[in-house]
C-alpha positions in Angstrom: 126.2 154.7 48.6 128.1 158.1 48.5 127.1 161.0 47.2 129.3 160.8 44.3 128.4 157.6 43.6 124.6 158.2 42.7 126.2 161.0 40.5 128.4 158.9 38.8 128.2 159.5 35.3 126.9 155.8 33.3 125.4 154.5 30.5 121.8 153.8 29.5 120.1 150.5 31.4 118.1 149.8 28.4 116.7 146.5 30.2 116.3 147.4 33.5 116.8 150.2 36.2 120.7 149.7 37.5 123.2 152.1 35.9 126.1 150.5 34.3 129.7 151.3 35.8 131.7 153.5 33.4 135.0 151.3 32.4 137.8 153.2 32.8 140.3 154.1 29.8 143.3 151.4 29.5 142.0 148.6 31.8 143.1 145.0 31.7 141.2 142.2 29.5 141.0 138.3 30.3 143.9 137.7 27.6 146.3 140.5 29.7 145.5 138.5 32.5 145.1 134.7 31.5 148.4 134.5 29.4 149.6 131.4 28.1 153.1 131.4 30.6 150.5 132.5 33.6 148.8 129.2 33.2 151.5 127.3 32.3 153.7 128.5 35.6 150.3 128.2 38.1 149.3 124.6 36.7 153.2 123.3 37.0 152.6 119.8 39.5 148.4 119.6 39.1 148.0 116.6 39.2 146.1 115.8 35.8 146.4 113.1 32.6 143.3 114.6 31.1 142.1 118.1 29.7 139.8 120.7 30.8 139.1 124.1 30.8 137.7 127.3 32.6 135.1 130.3 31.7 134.7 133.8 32.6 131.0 134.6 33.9 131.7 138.2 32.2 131.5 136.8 28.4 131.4 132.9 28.8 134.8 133.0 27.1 137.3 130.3 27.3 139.8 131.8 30.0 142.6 128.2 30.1 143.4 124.6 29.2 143.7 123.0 32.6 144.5 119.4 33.6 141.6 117.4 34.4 142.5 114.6 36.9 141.3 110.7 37.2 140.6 108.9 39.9 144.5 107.3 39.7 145.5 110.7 39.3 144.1 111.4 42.6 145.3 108.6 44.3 148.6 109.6 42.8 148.3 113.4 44.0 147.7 111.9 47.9 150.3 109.4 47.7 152.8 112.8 46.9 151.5 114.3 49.7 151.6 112.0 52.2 155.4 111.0 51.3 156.1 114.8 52.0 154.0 115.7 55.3 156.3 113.8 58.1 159.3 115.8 57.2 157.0 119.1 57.2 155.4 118.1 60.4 158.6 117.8 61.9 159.3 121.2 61.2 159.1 123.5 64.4 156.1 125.0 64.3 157.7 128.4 64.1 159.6 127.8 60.8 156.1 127.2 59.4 154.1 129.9 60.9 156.7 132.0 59.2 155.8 130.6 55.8 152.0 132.0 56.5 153.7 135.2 57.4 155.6 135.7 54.0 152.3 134.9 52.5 150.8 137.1 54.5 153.3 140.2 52.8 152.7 138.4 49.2 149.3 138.3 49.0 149.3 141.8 49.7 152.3 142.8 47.7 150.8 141.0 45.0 147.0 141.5 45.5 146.3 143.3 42.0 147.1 139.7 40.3 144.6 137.6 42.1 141.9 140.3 42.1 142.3 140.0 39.0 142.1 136.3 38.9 138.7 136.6 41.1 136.8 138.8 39.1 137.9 137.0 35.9 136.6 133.7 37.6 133.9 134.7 39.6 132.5 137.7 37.7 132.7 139.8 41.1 132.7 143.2 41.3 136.7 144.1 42.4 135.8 145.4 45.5 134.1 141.9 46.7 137.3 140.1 45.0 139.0 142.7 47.4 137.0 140.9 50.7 138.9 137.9 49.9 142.5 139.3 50.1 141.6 140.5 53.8 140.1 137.7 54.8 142.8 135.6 53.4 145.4 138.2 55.3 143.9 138.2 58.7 144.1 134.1 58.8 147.7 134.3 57.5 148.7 137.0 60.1 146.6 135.6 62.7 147.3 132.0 62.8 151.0 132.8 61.7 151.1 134.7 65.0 148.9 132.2 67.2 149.6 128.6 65.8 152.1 128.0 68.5 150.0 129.0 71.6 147.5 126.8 70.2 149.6 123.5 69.2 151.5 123.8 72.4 151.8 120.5 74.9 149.3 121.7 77.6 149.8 120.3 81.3 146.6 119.0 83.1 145.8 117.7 86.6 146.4 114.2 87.0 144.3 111.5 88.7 146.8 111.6 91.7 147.8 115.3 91.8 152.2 115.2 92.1 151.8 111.7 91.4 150.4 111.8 87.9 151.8 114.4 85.1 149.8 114.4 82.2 150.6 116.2 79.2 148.2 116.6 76.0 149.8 117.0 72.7 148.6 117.8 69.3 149.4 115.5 66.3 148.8 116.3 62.8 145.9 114.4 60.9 148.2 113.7 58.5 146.9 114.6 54.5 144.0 116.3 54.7 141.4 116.8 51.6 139.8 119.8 50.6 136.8 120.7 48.7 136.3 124.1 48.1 133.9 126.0 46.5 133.9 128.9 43.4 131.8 131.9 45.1 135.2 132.4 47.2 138.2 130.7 45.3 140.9 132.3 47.5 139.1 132.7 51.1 137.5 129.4 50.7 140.4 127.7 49.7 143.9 128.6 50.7 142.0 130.6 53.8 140.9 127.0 54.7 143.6 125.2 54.2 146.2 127.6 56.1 145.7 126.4 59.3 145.7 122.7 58.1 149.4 123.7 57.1 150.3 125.2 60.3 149.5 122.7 62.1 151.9 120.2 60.1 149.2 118.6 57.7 150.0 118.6 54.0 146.5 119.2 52.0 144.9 117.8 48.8 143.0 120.5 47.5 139.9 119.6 44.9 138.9 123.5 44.0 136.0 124.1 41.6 137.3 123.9 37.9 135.7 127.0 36.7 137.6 129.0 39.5 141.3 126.9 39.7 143.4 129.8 38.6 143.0 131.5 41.7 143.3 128.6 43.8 146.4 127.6 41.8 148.1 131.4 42.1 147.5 131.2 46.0 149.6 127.8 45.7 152.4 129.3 43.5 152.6 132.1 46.1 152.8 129.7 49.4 155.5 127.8 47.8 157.0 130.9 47.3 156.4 131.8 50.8 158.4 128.4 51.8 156.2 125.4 51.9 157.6 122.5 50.7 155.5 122.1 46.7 154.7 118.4 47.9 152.5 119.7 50.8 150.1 121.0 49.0 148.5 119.0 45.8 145.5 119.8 43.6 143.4 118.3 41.6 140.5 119.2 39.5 137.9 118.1 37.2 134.2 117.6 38.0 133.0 117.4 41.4 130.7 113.9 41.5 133.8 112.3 39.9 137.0 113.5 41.5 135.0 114.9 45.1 134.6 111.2 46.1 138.1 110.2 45.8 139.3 113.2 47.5 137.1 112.0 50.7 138.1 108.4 49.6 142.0 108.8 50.6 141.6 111.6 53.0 142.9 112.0 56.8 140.4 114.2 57.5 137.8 116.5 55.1 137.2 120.1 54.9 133.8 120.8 52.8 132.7 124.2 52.2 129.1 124.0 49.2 125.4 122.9 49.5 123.9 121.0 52.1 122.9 118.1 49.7 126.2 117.6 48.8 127.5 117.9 52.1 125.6 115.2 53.6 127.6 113.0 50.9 130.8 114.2 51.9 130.2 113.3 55.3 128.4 109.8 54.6 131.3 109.2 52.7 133.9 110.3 55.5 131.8 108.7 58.1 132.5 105.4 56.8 136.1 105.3 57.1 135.8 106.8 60.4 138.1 110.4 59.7 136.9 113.5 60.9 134.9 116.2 58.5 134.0 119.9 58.8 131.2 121.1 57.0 130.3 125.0 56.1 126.9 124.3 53.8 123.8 126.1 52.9 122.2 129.0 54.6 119.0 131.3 54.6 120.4 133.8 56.5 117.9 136.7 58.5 118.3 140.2 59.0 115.9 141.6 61.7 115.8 145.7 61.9 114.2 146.0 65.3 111.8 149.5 65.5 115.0 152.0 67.2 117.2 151.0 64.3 119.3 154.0 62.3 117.0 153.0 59.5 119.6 154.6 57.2 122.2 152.6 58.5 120.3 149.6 58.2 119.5 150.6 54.7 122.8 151.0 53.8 123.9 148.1 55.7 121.1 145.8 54.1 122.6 146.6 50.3 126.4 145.0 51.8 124.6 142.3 53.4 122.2 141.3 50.3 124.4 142.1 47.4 128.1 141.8 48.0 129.4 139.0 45.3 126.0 139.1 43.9 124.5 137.4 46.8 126.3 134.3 45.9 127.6 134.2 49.4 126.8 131.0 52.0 126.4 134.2 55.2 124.7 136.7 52.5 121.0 137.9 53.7 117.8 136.9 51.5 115.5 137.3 54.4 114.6 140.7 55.7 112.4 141.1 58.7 111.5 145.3 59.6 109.6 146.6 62.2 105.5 147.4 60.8 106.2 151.1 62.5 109.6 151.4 60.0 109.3 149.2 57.3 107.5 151.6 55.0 111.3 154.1 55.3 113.3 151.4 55.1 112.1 150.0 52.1 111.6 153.1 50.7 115.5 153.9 51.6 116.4 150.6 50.6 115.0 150.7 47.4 116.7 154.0 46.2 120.0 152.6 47.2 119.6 149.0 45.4 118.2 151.1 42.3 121.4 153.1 42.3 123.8 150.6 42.4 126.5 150.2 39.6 127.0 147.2 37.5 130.2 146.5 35.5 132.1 144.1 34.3 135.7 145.7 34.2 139.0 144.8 36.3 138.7 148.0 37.6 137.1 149.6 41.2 133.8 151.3 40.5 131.0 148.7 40.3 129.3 147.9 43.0 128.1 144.8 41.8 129.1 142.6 39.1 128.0 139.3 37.6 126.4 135.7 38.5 128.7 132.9 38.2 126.8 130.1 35.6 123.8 129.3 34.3 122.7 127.3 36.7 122.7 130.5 38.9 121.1 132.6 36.9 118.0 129.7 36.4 117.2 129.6 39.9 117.3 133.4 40.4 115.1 133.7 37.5 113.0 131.0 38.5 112.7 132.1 42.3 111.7 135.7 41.4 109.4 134.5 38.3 107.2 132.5 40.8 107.2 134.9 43.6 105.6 137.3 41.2 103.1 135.3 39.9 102.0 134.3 43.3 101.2 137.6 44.4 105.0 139.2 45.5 105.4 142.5 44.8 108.9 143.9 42.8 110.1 146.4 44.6 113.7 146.9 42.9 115.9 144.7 40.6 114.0 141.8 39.0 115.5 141.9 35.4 118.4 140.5 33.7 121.2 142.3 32.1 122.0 140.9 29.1 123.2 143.9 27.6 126.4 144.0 30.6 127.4 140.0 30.1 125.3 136.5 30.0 125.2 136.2 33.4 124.3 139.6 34.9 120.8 140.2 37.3 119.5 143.1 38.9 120.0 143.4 42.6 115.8 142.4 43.2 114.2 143.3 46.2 110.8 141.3 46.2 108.0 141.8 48.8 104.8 139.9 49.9 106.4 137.1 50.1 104.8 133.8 51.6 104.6 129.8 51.8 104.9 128.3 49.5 106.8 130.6 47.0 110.5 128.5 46.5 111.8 132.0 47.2 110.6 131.8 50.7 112.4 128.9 52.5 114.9 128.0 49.5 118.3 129.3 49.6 118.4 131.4 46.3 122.6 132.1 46.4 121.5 135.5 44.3 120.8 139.2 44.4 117.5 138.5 45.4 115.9 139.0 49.3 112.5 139.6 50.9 111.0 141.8 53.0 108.7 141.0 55.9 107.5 142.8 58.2 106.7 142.2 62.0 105.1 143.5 65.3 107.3 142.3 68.1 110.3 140.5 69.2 109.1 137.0 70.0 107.5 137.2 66.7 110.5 137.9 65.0 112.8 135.4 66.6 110.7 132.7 66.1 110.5 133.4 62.3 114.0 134.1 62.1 114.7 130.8 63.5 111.6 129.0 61.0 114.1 127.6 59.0 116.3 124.2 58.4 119.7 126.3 58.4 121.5 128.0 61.1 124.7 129.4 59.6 124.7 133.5 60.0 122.0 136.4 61.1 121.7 140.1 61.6 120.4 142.1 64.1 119.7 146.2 63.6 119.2 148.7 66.9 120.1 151.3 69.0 120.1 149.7 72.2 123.6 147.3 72.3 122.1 145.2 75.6 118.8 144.4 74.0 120.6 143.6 70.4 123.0 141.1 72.0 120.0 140.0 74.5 117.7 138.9 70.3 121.0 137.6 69.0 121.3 135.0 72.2 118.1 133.6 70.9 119.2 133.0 67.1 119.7 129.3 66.2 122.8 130.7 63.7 126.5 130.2 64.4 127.1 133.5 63.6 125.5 136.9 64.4 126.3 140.8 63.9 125.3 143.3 65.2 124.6 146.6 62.9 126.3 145.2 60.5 125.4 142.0 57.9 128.3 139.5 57.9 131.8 141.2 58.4 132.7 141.5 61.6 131.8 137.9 63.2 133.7 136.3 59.7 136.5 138.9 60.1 137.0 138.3 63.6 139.2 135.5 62.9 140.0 134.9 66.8 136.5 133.0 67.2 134.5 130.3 65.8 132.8 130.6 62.8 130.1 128.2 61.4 126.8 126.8 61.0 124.4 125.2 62.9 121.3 122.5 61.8 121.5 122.1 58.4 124.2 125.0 57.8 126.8 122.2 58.8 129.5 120.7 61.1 132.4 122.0 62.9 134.1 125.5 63.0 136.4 127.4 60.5 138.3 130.3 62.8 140.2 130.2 66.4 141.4 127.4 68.6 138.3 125.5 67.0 139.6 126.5 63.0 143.2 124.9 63.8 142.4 122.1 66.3 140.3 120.5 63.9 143.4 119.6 61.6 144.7 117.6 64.9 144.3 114.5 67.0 144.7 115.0 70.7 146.8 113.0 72.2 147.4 112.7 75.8 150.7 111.3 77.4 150.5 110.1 81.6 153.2 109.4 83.2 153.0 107.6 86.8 155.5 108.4 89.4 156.3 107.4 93.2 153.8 105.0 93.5 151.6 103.1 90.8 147.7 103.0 90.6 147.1 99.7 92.5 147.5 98.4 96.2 150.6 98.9 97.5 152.9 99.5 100.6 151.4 96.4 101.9 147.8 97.2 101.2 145.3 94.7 100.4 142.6 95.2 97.8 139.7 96.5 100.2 142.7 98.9 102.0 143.6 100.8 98.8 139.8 100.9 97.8 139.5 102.8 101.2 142.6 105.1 100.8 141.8 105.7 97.4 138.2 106.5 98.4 139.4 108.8 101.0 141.6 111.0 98.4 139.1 111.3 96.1 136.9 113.2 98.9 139.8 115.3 100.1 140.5 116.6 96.5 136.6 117.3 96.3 137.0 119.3 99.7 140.1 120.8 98.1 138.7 122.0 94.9 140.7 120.1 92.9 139.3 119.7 89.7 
């Protein structure tokens, strides 16, 4: 929060403490944005014989008419796809790392339509809609710039070195189905699916309903960018319907939502035998050892807790603060979680903006309700807004937590963390680590050798340092993911692209062949073979 943000002129909060975001003079409304010749240009090819439609979280207003698909529609949409991915796999890899390249420019270029888009679908405040272009920009550039060191045939050692060349290749899956999820429509969809591309897959994307029209405009945009339309299908309607067949016909499955449904995903993948990666549910820790900047880990803490309204799978609801600090940083906290704007405009200047559904607000209600009436203290936040939008909550601090308030070990996906305090380092660890989930965790001090010596003992697949969530997601070079119940597999890197292939490893024999010869008998060649397997062990051959 900058100084001219906490003097930011804004309207009464008649029903709780958070200042409302000013909207500016002459900014865009849902029927500037959701035209009828916008939804009929991003829904051209969904494949869909039924009806169904969308919502803002801002009003609960109709946003589009969309097609709603059927299990034959489905089948249909992969049938498409799959007629279309052997001529785009035999595209040189080049001609279609250029495609994310152009998209790369476009999304860019274009980035005022989707954010747009986002915060219309979402209810996100623009800069968080903003976090998704980047995101989305980084992969594009990154695998558009690296997908052919990583696809490339790679020579190995044979069994007889000179004797044996072996070369490993990498083959497309082949049509791969996508689930993705609302809280990030255009990271967690086309961010996914971009290396699936690259690597010569075509994709069946199922995106949530209430969030297609961002899914849909990244599709428009990478056919504009040069991907063959066939290579990428989607299909909508409601998840326990339409989800299964996606994993039903799939080549391989990439699931980003809740662990519950995520074991079903991969039940359902595991018993056709294709490959699945899973990015599911987290309760995500934030430990502020005793030499932390405590005003950078304040500051830091409102990013990591609050960014898309806490509806984020790597946000923080767990805060753990050294007893000799605590009392300052919540204090600091506090003041900066009290000042924060909310708004509802297509505009930059809240800092946080709505929950997506109902069923969101319920269980942030519910989680914060209970903690109270157990005992938890409120130390910010705690009250919804009715008077910004339906949907809208406080950014809640709560402290005194404990077992067996829901808020304590249940992921609440909200504006809503905990505070906890501790006395040492072993302590900490091991309560950061109390948990089911594994997926992402922060660590706050001074002292860079002892901070990465606490994050070597978190059981998370992710952690930052002095910072919540950003740089280990941004840094798009390595592996991002969960571990335990947080899920399977690796979005990111050599890991994020390999997944969308099958290795395949060619040998060829030449000289000799791999059996007696030259006039030896069985127990001869046993003994020469024995003999070279020793003198490549003396050689260091590996």
């Amino acid at each position: 929060m900058t100084d001219s943000q906490a003097s930011t002129s804004t309207s009464a909060a008649p029903l709780g403490t958070n200042p409302v975001a000013a909207a500016p003079a002459g900014v865009r409304t849902a029927a500037d944005v959701v035209t009828p010749e916008v939804v009929a240009r991003l829904t051209r090819g969904v494949a869909g014989s039924g009806r169904t439609a969308n919502h803002t979280p801002f009003t609960g207003e109709k946003l589009a008419d969309l097609p709603e698909s059927t299990p034959e529609d489905v089948a249909d949409a992969f049938e498409r796809a799959r007629a279309a991915q052997p001529a785009w796999a035999a595209t040189p890899v080049r001609a279609r790392a250029a495609v994310l390249l152009r998209f790369h420019d476009l999304v860019l270029s274009r980035q005022a339509e989707v954010l747009d888009l986002i915060q219309l679908e979402t209810g996100k405040a623009r800069l968080h809609a903003h976090e998704e272009v980047q995101a989305v920009a980084v992969v594009a550039r990154h695998y558009g710039r690296r997908a052919g060191a990583y696809l490339k045939p790679k020579r190995h050692t044979g069994v007889v070195p000179a004797l044996t060349k072996v070369t490993e290749l990498r083959q497309p899956r082949g049509v791969v189905g996508q689930i993705a999820p609302w809280n990030y429509p255009l990271e967690l969809s086309v961010g996914d699916a971009l290396p699936a591309f690259v690597s010569g897959n075509a994709v069946v994307m199922k995106p949530d309903t209430e969030t297609a029209l961002t899914a849909l405009w990244a599709r428009d945009l990478l056919i504009e960018a040069g991907l063959p339309a066939e290579v990428f299908q989607v299909v909508l309607g409601e998840g326990p319907v339409v989800g299964p067949e996606v994993v039903k016909h799939a080549d391989y499955v990439s699931f980003t939502g809740s662990t519950r449904t995520g074991r079903q995903v991969a039940q359902g993948a595991a018993a056709r035998l294709v490959g699945v990666s899973l990015e599911l549910g987290g309760k995500n820790a934030m430990l502020v050892l005793k030499d932390a900047d405590v005003e950078k880990a304040a500051a830091g803490a409102v990013r990591a807790c609050f960014s898309s309204a806490g509806q984020l799978c790597i946000s923080i609801e767990r805060l753990y603060v050294h007893e000799s600090i605590a009392d300052d940083f919540v204090a600091r906290f506090a003041a900066r979680t009290k000042a924060m704007r909310l708004g509802s405009s297509l505009a930059y200047g809240a800092d946080m903006g709505s929950l997506v559904s109902e069923r969101q607000l319920e269980t942030v209600t519910r989680h914060v309700a209970e903690a109270v009436e157990k005992g938890a203290r409120l130390v910010a936040g705690g009250a919804a807004r009715p008077d910004i939008g339906p949907l809208f909550y406080e950014p809640t601090i709560l402290d005194g937590v404990e077992a067996p308030m829901a808020v304590c070990n249940e992921e609440t996906f909200g504006p809503v963390v905990s505070v906890y305090r501790f006395t040492d380092e072993d302590e900490v660890v091991a309560l950061a680590n109390a948990t089911p989930y594994g997926l992402n965790s922060s660590v706050w001090t001074k002292d860079s050798r002892r901070g990465h010596q606490v994050a070597a003992r978190l059981r998370t697949g992710t952690v930052n340092i002095n910072e919540g969530y950003a740089p280990a997601y941004g840094s798009v070079q390595s592996p991002m993911g969960g571990m335990k119940d947080s899920g399977l597999g690796r979005r990111h890197g050599s890991e994020g692209i390999l997944k969308y292939t099958e290795a395949q490893t060619v040998a060829q024999q030449r000289l000799i062949q791999l059996a007696p010869s030259f006039g030896m008998d069985d127990e001869k060649y046993a003994a020469f073979m024995s003999a070279s397997l020793r003198a490549m062990k003396a050689f260091r051959l590996r």
